[in-house]
BAFILUM-355663 format. One record per residue: residue number from 1; x, y, z of N, C-alpha, C in turn. Coordinates in steps of 0.001 Angstrom, whole numbers, padded with zeros to 6 digits. Layout:
// residues N
SITE|k|n.c1|n.c2|n.c3|ca.c1|ca.c2|ca.c3|c.c1|c.c2|c.c3
SITE|NUM|X|Y|Z|X|Y|Z|X|Y|Z
...
//
This chain:
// residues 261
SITE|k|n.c1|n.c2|n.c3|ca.c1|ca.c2|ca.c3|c.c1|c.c2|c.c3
SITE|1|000844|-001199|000000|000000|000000|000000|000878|001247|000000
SITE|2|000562|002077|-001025|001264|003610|-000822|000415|004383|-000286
SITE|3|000699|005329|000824|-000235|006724|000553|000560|007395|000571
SITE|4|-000286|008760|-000238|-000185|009773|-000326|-000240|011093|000441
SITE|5|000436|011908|000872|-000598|012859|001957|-000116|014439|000778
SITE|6|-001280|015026|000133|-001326|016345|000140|-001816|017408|000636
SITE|7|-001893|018673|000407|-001949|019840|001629|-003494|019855|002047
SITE|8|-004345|019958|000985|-005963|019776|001043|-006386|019088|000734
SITE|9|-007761|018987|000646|-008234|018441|-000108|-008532|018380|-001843
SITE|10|-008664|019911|-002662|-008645|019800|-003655|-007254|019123|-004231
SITE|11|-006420|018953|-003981|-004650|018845|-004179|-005282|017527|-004081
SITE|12|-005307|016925|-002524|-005798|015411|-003074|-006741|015157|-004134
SITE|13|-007993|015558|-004131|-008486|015012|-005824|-008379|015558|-007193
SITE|14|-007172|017005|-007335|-006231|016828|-008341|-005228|015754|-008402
SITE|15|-004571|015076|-007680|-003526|014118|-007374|-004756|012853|-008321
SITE|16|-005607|012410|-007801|-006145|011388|-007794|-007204|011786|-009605
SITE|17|-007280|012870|-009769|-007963|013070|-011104|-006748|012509|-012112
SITE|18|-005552|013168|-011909|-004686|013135|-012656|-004009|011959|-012834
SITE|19|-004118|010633|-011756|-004006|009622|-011759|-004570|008772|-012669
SITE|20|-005951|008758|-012504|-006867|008521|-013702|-006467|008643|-015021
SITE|21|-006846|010406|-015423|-006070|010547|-016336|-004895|009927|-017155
SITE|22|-003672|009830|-015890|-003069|009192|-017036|-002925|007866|-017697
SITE|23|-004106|007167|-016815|-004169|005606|-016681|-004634|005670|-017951
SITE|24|-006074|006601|-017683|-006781|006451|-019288|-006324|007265|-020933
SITE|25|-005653|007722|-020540|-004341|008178|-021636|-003526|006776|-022038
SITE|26|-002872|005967|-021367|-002398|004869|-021478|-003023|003593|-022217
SITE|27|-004233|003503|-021659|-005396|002906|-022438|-006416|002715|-022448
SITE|28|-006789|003263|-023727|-008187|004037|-024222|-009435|002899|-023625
SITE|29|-009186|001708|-024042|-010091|000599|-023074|-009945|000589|-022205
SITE|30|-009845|001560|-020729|-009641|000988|-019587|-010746|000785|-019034
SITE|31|-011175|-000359|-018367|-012349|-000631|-017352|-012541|000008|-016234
SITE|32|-012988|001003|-015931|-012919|001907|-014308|-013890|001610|-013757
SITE|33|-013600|001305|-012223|-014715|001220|-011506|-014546|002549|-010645
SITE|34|-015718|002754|-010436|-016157|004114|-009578|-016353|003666|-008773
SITE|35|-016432|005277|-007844|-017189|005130|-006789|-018243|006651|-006899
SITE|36|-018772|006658|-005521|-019753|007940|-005668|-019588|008706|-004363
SITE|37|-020506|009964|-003977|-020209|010663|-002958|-019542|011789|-002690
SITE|38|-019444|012405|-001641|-018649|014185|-001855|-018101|014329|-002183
SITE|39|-017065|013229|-001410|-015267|013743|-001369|-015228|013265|-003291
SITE|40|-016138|012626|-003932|-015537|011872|-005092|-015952|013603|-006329
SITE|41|-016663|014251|-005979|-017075|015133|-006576|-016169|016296|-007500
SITE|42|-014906|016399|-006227|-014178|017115|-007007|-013368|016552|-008084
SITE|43|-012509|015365|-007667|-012030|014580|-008400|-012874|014043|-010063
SITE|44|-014309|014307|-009977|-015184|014092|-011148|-014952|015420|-012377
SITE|45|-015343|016918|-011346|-014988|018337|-011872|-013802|018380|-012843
SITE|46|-012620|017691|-012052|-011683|018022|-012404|-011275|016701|-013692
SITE|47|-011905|015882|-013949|-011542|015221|-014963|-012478|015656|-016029
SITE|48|-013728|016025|-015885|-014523|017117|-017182|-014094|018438|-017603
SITE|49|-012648|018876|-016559|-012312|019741|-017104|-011113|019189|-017809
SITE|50|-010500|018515|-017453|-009961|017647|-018128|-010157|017336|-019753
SITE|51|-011370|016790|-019777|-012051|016514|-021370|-012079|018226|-021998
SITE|52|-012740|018649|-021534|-012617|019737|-022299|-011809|020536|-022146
SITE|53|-010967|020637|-021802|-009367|021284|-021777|-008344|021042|-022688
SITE|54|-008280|019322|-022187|-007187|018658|-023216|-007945|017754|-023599
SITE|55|-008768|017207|-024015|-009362|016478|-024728|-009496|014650|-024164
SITE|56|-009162|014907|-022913|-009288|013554|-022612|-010073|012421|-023204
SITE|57|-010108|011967|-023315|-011169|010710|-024332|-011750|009940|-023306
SITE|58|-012989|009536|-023505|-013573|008821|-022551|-014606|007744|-023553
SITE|59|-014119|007856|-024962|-015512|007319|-025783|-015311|005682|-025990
SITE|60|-014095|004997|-025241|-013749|003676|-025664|-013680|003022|-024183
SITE|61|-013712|003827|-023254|-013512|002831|-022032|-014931|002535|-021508
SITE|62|-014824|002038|-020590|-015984|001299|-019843|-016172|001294|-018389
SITE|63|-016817|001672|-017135|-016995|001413|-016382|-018381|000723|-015217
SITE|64|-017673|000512|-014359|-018382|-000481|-013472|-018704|000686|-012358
SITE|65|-019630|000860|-011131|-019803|001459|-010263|-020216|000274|-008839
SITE|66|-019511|000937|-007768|-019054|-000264|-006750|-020419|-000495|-006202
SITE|67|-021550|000554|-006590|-022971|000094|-005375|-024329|000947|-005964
SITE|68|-025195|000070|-005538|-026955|001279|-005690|-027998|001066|-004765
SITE|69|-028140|002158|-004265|-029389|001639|-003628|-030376|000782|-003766
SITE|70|-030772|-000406|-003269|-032097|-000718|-003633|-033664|000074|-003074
SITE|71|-034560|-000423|-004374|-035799|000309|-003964|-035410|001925|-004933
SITE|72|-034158|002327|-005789|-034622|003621|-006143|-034485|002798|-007596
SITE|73|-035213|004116|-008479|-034928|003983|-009863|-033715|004805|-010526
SITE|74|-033127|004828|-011783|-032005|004860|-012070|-032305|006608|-012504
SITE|75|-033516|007104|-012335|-033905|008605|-012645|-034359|009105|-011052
SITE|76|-033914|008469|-010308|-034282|008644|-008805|-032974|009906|-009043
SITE|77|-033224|011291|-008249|-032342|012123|-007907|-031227|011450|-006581
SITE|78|-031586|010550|-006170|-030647|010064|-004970|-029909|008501|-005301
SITE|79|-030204|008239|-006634|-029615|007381|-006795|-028533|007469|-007140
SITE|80|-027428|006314|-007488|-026308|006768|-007827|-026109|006626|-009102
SITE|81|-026663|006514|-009892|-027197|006916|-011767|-027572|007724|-012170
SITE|82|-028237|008193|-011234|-028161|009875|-011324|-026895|011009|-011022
SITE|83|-026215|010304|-009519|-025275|011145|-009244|-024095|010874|-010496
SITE|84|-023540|009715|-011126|-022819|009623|-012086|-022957|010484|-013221
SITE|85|-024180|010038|-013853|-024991|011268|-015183|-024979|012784|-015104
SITE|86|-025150|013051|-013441|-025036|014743|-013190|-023497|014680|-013433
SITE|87|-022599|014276|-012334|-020855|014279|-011933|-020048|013778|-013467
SITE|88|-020100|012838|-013843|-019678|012975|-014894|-019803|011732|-016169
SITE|89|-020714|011314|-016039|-021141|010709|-017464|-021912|011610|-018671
SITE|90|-022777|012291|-017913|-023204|013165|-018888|-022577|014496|-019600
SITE|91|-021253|014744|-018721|-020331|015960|-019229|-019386|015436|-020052
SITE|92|-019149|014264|-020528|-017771|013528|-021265|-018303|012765|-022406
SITE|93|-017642|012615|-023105|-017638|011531|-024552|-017617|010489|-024057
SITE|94|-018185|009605|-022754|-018670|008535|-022425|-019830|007714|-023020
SITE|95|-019484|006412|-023736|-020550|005732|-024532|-021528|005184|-022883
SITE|96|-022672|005165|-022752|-023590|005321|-021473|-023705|003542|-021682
SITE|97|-023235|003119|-022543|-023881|001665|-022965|-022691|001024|-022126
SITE|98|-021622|001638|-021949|-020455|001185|-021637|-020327|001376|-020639
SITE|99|-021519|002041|-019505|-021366|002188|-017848|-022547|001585|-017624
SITE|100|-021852|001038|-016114|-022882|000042|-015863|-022733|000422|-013970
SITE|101|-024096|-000021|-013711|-024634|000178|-012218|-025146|-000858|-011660
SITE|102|-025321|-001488|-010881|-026464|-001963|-010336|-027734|-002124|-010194
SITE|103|-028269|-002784|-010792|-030366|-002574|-010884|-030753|-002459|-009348
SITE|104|-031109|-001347|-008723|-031786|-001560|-007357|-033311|-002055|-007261
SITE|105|-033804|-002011|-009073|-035241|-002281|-009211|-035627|-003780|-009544
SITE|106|-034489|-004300|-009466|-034285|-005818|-010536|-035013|-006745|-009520
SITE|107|-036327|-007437|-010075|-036486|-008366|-009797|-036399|-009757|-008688
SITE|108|-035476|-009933|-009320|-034202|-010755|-008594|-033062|-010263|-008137
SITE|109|-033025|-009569|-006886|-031478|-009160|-006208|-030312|-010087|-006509
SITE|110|-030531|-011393|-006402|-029726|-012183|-006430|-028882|-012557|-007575
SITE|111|-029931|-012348|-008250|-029584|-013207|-009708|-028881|-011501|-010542
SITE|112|-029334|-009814|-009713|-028464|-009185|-010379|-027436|-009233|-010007
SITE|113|-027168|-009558|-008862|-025811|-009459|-008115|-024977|-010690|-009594
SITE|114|-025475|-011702|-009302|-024472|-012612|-010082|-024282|-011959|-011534
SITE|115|-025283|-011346|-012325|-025343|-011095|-013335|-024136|-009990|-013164
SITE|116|-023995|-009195|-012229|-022970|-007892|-011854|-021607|-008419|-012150
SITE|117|-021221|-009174|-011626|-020108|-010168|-011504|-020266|-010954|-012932
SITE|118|-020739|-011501|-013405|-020248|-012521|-014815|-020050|-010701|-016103
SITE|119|-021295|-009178|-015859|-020438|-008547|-016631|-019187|-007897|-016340
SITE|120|-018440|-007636|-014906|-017364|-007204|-014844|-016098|-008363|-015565
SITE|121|-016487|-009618|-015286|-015643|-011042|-015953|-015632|-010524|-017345
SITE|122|-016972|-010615|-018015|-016821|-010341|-019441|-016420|-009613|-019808
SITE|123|-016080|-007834|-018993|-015313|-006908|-019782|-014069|-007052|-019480
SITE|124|-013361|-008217|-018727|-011977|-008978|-018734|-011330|-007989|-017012
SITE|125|-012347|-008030|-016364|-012014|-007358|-015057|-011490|-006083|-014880
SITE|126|-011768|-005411|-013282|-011539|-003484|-013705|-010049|-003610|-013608
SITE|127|-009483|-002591|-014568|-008067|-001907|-014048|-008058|-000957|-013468
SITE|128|-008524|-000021|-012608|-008658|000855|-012110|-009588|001095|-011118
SITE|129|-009695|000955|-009807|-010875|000899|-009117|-010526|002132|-008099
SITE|130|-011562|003006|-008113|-011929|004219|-007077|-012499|003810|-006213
SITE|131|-011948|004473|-005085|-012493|004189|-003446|-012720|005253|-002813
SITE|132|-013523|006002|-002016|-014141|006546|-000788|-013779|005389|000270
SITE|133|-014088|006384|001392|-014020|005672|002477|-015132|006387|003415
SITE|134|-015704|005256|004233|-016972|005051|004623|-016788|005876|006146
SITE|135|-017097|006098|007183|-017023|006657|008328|-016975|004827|009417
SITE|136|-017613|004330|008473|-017527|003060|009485|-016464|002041|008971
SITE|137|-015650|002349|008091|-014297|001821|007273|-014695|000749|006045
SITE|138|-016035|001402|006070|-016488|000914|004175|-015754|001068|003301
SITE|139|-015580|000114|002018|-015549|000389|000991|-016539|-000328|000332
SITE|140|-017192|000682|-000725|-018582|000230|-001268|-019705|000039|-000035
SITE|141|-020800|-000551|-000316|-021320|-000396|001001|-021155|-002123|001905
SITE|142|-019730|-002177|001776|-019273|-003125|002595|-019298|-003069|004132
SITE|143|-019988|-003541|004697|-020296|-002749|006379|-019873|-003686|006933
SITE|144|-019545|-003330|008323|-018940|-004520|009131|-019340|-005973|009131
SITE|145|-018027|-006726|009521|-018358|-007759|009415|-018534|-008333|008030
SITE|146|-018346|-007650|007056|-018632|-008363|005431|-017292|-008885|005276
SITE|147|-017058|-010413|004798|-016451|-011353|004482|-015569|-010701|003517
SITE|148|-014227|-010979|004051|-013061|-010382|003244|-013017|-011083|001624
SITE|149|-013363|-011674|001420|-013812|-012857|000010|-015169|-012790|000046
SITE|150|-015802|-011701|-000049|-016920|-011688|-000252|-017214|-010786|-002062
SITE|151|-018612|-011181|-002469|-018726|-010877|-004043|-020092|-010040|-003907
SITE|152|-020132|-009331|-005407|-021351|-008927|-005345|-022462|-008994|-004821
SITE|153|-023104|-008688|-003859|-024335|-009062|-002983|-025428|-007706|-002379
SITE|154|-026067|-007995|-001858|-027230|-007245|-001007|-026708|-007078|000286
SITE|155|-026183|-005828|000357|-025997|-005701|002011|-026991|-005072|003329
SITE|156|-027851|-005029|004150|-028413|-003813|004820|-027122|-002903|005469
SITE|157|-027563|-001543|005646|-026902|-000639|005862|-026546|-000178|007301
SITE|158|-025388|-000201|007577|-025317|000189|009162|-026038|001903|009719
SITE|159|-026679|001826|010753|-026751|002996|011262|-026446|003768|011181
SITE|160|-024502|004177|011254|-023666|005057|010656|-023620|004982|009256
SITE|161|-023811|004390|008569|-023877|004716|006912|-025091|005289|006790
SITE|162|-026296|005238|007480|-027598|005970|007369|-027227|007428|008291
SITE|163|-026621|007289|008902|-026692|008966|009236|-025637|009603|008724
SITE|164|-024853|008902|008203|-023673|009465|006484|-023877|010277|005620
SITE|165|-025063|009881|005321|-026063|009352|004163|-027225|010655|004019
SITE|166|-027669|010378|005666|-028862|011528|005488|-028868|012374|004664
SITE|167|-027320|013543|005276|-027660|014915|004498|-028184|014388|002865
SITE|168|-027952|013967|001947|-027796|013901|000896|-029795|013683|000443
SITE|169|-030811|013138|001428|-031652|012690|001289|-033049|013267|001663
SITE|170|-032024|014432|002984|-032679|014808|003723|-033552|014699|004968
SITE|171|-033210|013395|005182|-033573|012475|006719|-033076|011556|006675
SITE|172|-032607|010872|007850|-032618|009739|007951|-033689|008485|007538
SITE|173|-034788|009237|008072|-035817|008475|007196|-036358|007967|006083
SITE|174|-035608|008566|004797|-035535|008761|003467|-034573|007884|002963
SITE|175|-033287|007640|003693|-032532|006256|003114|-032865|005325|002815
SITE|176|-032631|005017|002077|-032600|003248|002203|-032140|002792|002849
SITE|177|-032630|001088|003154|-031791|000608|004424|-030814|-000472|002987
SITE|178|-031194|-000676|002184|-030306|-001944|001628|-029466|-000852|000482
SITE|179|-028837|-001837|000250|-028098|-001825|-000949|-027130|-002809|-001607
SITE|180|-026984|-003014|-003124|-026214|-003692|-003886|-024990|-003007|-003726
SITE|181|-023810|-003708|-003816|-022631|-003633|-003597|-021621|-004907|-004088
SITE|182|-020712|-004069|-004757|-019697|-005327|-005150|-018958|-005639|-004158
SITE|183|-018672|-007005|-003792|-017726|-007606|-002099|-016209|-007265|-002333
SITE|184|-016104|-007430|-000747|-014434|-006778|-000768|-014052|-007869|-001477
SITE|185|-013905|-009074|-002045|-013333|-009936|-002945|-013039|-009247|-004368
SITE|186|-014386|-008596|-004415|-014341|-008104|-006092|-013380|-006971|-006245
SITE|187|-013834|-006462|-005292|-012759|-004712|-005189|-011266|-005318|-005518
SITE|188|-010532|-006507|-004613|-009749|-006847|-004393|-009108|-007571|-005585
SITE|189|-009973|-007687|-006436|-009743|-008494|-007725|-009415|-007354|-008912
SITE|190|-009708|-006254|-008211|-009611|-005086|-009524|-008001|-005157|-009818
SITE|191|-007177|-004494|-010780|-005393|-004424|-010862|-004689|-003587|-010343
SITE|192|-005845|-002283|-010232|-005131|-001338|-008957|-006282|-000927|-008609
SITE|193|-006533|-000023|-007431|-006799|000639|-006525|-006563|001845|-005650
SITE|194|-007290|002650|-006109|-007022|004098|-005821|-008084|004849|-004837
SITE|195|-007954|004823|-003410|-008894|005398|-002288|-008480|006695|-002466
SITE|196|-009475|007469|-002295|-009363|009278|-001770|-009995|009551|-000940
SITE|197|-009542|010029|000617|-010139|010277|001633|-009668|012095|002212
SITE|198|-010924|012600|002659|-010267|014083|003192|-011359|014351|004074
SITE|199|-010474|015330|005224|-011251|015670|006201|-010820|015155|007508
SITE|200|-011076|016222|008208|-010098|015364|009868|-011190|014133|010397
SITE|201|-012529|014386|009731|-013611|013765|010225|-012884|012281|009722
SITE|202|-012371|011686|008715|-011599|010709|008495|-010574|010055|008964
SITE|203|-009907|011069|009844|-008620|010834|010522|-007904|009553|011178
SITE|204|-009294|009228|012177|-009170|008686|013141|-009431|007177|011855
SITE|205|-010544|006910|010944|-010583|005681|010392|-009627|005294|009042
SITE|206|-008981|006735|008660|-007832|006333|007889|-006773|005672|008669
SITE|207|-006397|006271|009858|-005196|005394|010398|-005813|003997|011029
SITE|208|-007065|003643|010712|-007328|001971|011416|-007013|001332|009850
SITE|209|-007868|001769|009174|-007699|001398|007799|-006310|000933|007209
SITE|210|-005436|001755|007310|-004136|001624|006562|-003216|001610|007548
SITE|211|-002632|001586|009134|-001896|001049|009912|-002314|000096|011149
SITE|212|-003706|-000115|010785|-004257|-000711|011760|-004397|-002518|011249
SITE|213|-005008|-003361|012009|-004699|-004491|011688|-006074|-004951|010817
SITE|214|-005471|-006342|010067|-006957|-006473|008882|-007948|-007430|009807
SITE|215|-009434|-006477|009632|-010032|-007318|010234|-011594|-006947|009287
SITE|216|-012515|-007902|009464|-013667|-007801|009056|-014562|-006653|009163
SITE|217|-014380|-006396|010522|-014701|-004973|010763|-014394|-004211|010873
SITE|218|-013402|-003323|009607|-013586|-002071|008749|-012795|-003342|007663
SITE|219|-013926|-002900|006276|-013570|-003282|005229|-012664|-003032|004433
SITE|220|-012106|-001782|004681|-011006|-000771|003684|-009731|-001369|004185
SITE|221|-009463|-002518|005604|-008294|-002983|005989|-007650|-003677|004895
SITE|222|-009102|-004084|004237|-008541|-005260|003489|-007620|-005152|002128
SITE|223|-007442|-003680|002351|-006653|-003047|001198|-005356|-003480|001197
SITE|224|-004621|-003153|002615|-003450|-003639|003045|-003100|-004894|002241
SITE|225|-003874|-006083|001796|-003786|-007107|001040|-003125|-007039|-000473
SITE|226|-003967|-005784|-000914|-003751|-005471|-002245|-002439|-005344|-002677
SITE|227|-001557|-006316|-004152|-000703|-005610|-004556|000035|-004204|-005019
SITE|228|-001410|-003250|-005670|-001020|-002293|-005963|-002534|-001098|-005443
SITE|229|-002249|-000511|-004540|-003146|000047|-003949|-002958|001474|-003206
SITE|230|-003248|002521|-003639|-002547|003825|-003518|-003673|004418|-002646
SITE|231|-003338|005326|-001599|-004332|006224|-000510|-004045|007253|-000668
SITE|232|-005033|008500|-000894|-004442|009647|-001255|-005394|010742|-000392
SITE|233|-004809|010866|000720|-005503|011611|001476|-004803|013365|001417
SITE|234|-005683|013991|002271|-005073|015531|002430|-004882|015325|004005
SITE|235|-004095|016652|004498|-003254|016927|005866|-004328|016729|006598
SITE|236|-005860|017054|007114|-006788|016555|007895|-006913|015095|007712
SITE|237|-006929|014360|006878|-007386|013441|007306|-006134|012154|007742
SITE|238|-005058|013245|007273|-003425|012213|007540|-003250|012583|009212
SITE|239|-004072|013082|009674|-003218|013679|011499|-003228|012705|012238
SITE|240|-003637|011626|012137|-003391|010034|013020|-002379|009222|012458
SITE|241|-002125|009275|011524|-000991|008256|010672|000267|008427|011079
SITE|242|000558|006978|011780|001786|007427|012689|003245|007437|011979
SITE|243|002774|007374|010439|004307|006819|009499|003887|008156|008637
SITE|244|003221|009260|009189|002693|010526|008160|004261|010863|007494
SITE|245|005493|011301|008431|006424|011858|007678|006976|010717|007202
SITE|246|007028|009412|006860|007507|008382|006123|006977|008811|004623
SITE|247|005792|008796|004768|004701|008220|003447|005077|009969|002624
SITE|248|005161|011357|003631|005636|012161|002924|007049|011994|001930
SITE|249|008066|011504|002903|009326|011997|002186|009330|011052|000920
SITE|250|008860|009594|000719|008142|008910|-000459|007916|009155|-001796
SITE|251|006386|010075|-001204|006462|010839|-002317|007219|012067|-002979
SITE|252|008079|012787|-002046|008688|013929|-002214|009821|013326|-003000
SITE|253|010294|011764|-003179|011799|011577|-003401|011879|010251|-003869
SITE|254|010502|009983|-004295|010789|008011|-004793|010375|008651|-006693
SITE|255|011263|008648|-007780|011280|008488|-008979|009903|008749|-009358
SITE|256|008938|007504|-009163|007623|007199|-009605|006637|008199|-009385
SITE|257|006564|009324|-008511|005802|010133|-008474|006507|011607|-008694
SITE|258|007496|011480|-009389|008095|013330|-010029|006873|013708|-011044
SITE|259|006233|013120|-011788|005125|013714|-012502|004099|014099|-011673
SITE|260|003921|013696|-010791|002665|014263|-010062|002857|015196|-008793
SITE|261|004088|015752|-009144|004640|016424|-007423|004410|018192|-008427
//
């Protein structure tokens, strides 16, 4: 695991736009999996300015998104097909046929979950997977206790992910309690992995997350596992990380990141 620590937060999701970027400069098919949510917002801005700046291309790749509510529709304002289409599918030369979500309306939960999983297989698995981090050490809406080898499934939502959640809904009452979510197995199966976390409000679960030990309960431990898996937080949310001036001088002086300093 690398992290990153820059001064803010916008710096972190320039760091982490530009990451992207150059992945998908590299190749035009890349499979991205998303994620959704505040902190992911700027990091979205800044890759539509991106497209229309320098022309980024977005018309050959494909992505996956890590979760959806169940119970909304995909024109629901609180869904996350909506938040993608506002943030940035609808601002880019993104083919829409080529992003894919979760049905929260489907029928069969079960049988979308599997169906979720045989199309990430068929587009030959993500290279690129975006992460948030949860207040309860989610990734995706992986909530405690979810099986470190766990796959696409139906999770209910912890308490703290519902009062996460509220503002965005406007009550607590207005959440959903479930949701589809790809398992920390799948995340773990992506080729890299790229978390962006900011805010001191993070502080305390970035340092369980990434120096703390792997356990079921916080899911984002299970990163530590990952071969290639980068954390790119800002100075609030690095103030617990007890290797903070390690992971600085790193980036200030390891080859691999002079383009992005």
């Amino acid at each position: 695991m690398e992290v990153i620590i820059q001064s803010d937060a916008e710096a972190a999701a320039s760091l982490v736009a530009r990451m992207i970027a150059k992945e998908l400069r590299a190749n035009a098919h890349l499979v991205l999996g998303l994620a959704t949510g505040r902190t992911m917002e700027s990091a979205y801005r800044m890759l539509v300015e991106m497209h229309k700046r320098q022309g980024l291309d977005f018309s050959l790749c494909s992505t996956f998104n890590l979760d959806e509510y169940v119970g909304l529709s995909p024109d629901d304002p609180h869904s996350y097909r909506h938040y993608m289409n506002e943030h940035l599918f609808g601002r880019v030369n993104i083919d829409l046929r080529n992003t894919h979500l979760p049905n929260g309306l489907a029928p069969d939960l079960d049988a979308e979950c599997r169906n979720y999983e045989a199309s990430i297989a068929k587009f030959g698995g993500i290279d690129l997977q975006l992460l948030g981090l949860g207040q309860a050490g989610h990734i995706g809406f992986n909530e405690p206790l979810s099986a470190l080898r766990s796959r696409t499934r139906v999770k209910a939502l912890t308490p703290t992910t519902i009062e996460q959640n509220a503002p965005l809904f406007g009550s607590e009452e207005k959440v959903p309690r479930r949701a589809i979510t790809m398992g920390v197995g799948t995340i773990l199966d992506a080729r890299r992995c790229l978390l962006l976390a900011t805010g001191s409000e993070k502080a305390s679960i970035i340092s369980k997350a990434v120096e703390g030990a792997i356990t079921a309960l916080i899911s984002a431990t299970a990163l530590q596992l990952h071969p290639r898996c980068t954390v790119v937080v800002d100075e609030d949310a690095a103030r617990q990380l007890q290797g903070a001036d390690y992971y600085r001088w790193i980036f200030a002086n390891e080859p691999e990141w002079a383009e992005f300093r």
